[in-house]
TORBA-963438 format. One line per field, with one value per residue (C-alpha): residue in one letter; x, y, z. Coordinates in nm, 2 decimals, always signed. Layout:
code <- [a,...]
u <- [X,...]
v <- [Y,...]
w <- [Z,...]
end
This chain:
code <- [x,x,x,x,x,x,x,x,x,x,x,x,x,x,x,x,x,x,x,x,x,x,x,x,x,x,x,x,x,x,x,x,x,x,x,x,x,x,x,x,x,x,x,x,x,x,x,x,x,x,x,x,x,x,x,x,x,x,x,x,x,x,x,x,x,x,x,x,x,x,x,x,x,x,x,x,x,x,x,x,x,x,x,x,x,x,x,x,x,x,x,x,x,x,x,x,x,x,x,x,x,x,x,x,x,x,x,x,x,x,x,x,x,x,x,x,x,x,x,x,x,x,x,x,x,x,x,x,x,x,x,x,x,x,x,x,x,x,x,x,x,x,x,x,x,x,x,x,x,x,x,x,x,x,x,x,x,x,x,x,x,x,x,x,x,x,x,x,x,x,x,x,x,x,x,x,x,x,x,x,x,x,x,x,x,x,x,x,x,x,x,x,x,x,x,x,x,x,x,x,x,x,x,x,x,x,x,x,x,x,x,x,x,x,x,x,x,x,x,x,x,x,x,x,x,x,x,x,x,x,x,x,x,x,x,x,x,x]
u <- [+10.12,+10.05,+9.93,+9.72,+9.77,+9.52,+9.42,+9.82,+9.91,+10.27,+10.41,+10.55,+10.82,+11.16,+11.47,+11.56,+11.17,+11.12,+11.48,+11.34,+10.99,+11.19,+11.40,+11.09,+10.92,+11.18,+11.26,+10.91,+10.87,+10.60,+10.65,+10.69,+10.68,+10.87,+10.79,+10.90,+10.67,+10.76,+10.49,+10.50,+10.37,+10.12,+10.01,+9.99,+9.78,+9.54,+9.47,+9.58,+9.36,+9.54,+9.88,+9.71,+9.61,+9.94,+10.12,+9.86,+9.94,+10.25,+10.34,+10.55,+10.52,+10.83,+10.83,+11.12,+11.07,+11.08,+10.74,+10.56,+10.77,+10.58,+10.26,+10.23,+10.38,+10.05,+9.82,+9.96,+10.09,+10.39,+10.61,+10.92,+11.23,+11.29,+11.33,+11.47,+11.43,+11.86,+11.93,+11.66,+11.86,+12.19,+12.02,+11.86,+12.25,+12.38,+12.10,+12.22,+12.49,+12.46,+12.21,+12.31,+12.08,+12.14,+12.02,+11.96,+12.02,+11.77,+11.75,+11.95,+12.13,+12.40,+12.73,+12.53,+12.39,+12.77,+12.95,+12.67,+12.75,+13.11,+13.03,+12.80,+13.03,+13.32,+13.04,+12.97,+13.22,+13.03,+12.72,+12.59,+12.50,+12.34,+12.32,+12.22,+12.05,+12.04,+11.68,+11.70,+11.65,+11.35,+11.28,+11.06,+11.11,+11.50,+11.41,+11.22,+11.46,+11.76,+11.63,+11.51,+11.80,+11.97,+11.75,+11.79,+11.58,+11.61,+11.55,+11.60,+11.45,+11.61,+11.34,+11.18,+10.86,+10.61,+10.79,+10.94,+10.64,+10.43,+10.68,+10.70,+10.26,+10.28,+10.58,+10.66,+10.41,+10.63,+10.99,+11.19,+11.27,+11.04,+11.18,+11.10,+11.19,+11.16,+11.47,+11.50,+11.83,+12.01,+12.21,+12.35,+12.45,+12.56,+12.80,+12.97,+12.80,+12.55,+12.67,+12.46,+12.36,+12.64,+12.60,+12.46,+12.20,+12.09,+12.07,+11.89,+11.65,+11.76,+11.89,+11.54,+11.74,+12.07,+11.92,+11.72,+12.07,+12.22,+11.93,+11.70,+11.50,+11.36,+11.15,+10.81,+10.83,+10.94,+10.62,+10.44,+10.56,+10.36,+10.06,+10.09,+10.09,+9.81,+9.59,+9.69,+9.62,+9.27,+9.18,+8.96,+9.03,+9.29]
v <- [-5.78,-5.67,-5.33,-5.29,-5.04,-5.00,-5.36,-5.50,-5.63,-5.54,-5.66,-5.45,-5.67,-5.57,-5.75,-5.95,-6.04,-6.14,-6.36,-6.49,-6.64,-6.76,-6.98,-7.06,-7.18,-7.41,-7.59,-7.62,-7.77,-7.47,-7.36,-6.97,-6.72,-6.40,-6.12,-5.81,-5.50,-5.16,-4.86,-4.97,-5.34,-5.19,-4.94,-5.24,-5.40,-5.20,-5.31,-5.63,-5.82,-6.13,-5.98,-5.83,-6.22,-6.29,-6.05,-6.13,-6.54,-6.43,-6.57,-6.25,-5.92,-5.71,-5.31,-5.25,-4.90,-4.59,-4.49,-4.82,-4.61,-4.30,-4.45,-4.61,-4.26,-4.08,-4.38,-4.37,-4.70,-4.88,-4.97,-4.76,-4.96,-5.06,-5.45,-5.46,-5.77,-5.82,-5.75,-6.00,-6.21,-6.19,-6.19,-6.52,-6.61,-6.55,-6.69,-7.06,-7.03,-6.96,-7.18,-7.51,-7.42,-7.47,-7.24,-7.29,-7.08,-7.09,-6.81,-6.54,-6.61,-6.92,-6.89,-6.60,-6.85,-7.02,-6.65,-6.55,-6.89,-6.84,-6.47,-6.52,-6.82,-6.56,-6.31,-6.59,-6.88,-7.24,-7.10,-7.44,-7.39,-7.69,-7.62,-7.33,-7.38,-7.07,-6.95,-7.11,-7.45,-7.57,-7.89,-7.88,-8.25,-8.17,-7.82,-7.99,-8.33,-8.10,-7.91,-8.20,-8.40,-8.08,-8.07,-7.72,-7.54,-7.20,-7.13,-6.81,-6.77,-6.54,-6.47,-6.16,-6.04,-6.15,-6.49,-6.60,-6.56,-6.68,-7.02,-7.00,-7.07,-7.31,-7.55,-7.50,-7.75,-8.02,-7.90,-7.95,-7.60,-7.41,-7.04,-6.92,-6.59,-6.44,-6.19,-6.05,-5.91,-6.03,-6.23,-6.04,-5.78,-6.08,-6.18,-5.84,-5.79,-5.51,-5.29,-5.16,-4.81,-4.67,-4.71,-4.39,-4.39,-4.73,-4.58,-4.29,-4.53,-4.33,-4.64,-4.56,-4.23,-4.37,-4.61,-4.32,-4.11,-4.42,-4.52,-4.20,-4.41,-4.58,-4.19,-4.33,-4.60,-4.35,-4.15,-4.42,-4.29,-4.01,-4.16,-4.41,-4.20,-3.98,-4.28,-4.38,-4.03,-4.06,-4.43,-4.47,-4.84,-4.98]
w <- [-9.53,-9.86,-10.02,-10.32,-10.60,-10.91,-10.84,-10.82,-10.49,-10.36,-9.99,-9.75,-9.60,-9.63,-9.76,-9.40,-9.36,-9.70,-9.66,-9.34,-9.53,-9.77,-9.56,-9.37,-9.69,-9.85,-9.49,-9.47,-9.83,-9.93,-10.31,-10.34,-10.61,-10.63,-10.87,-10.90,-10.90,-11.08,-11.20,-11.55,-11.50,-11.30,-11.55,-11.79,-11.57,-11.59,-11.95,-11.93,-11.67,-11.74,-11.64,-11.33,-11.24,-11.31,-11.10,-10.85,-10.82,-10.71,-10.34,-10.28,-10.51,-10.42,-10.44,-10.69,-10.82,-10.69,-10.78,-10.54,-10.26,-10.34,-10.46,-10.06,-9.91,-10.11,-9.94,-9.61,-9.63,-9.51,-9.78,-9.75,-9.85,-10.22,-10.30,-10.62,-10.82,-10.86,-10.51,-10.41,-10.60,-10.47,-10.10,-10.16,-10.27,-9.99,-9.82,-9.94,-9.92,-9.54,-9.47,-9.72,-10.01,-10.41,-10.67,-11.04,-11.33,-11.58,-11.86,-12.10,-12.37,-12.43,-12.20,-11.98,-11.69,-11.67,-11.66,-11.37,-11.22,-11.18,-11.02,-10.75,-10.61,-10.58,-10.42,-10.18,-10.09,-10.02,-10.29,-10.43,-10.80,-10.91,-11.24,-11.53,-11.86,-12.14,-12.21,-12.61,-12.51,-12.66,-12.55,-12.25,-12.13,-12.10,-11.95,-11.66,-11.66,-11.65,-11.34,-11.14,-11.19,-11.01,-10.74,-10.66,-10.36,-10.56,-10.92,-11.09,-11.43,-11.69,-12.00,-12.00,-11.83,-11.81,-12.01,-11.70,-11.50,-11.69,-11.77,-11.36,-11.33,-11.59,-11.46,-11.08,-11.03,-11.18,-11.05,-10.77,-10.62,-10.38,-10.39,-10.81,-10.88,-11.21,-11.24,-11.60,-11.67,-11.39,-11.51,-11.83,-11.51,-11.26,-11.51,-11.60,-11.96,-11.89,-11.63,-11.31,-11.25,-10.98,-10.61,-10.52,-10.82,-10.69,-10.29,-10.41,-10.60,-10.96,-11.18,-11.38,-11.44,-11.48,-11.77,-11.91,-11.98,-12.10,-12.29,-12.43,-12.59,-12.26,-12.24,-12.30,-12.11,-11.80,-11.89,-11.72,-11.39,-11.35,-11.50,-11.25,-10.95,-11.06,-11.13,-10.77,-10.60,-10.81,-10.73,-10.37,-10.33,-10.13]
end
């Protein structure tokens, strides 16, 4: 099921129920598309009807932000669990490594994917990674050869939003794996060089907060918040 806010669609399913489509769609051969959902892309939605299509295409738009919690609370809805976008990852991880799977790397800067690589195979023993590729390569043909050589049944893709969604539209079409997920900085924390917000900021769905005292600068952007819930209080649609 999926819930709609200012014209952005987000799904209700929780971590085990999205993990259990997943599986469902790569044993089935189905291609799927994760993105991650957050009050400021929806906000910029708003003005940007192309990255409201965008967001939209998605196979699965997960709820990772505080404020999507809230947003469904005010509308009666039935979102009420956080899916953040890096936890998503690390679930679908585990995932194949459980179930026989390989993931690819794809994204950040040079020496980032490898570092991430080595992590999440000592996070979970018998994790296949078929291969990682930094986000500076230019040459498309080796992009595409270099994935499909691997094979992989999972890809994550390192570049920015909406970059990596947008490279994810234009190319699943010719690639191997069926589960694309689009997971920003992921990899720079994966790998140990950017470090998460602490456990209990995470639980309490703060790491917007955390980033804010570590980062002041990030104010604006966090301004979005409240604009986005009082365009969702105001709006009639569902």
């Amino acid at each position: 099921m999926k819930e709609r806010f200012l014209g952005v669609e987000v799904c209700t399913e929780n971590y085990e129920e999205l993990s259990a489509h997943l599986l469902n769609d790569i044993n089935e051969g189905r291609k799927s598309f994760i993105v991650a959902i957050n009050p400021e892309k929806v906000v910029k939605a708003q003005h940007d009807p192309a990255l409201r299509d965008l967001l939209n295409q998605a196979t699965y738009q997960i709820p990772d932000g505080i404020g999507i919690i809230l947003a469904s609370k005010l509308k009666k809805g039935q979102i009420s669990e956080r899916v953040t976008g890096i936890d998503m990852m690390l679930r679908l991880c585990r995932l194949a490594a459980e179930n026989n799977k390989s993931v690819f790397l794809y994204g950040a800067k040079p020496g980032i994917a490898a570092e991430a690589k080595t992590k999440l195979q000592e996070m979970f023993p018998g994790l296949h990674v078929a291969g990682v590729l930094d986000g500076y390569e230019k040459d498309e043909a080796k992009i595409v050869r270099t994935i499909n050589n691997a094979a992989p049944d999972i890809i994550f893709v390192a570049l920015g939003s909406p970059r990596q969604e947008n490279w994810i539209i234009d190319h699943m079409n010719q690639l191997a794996p069926k589960v694309y997920q689009g997971v920003g900085g992921s990899f720079d924390v994966i790998s140990g060089r950017i470090k998460r917000a602490p456990a209990g900021f995470q639980k309490l769905g703060l790491e917007w907060f955390y980033r804010l005292m570590k980062e002041p600068w990030r104010l604006k952007r966090q301004m979005d918040l409240p604009k986005f819930l009082m365009a969702v209080l105001r709006d009639k649609s569902r």
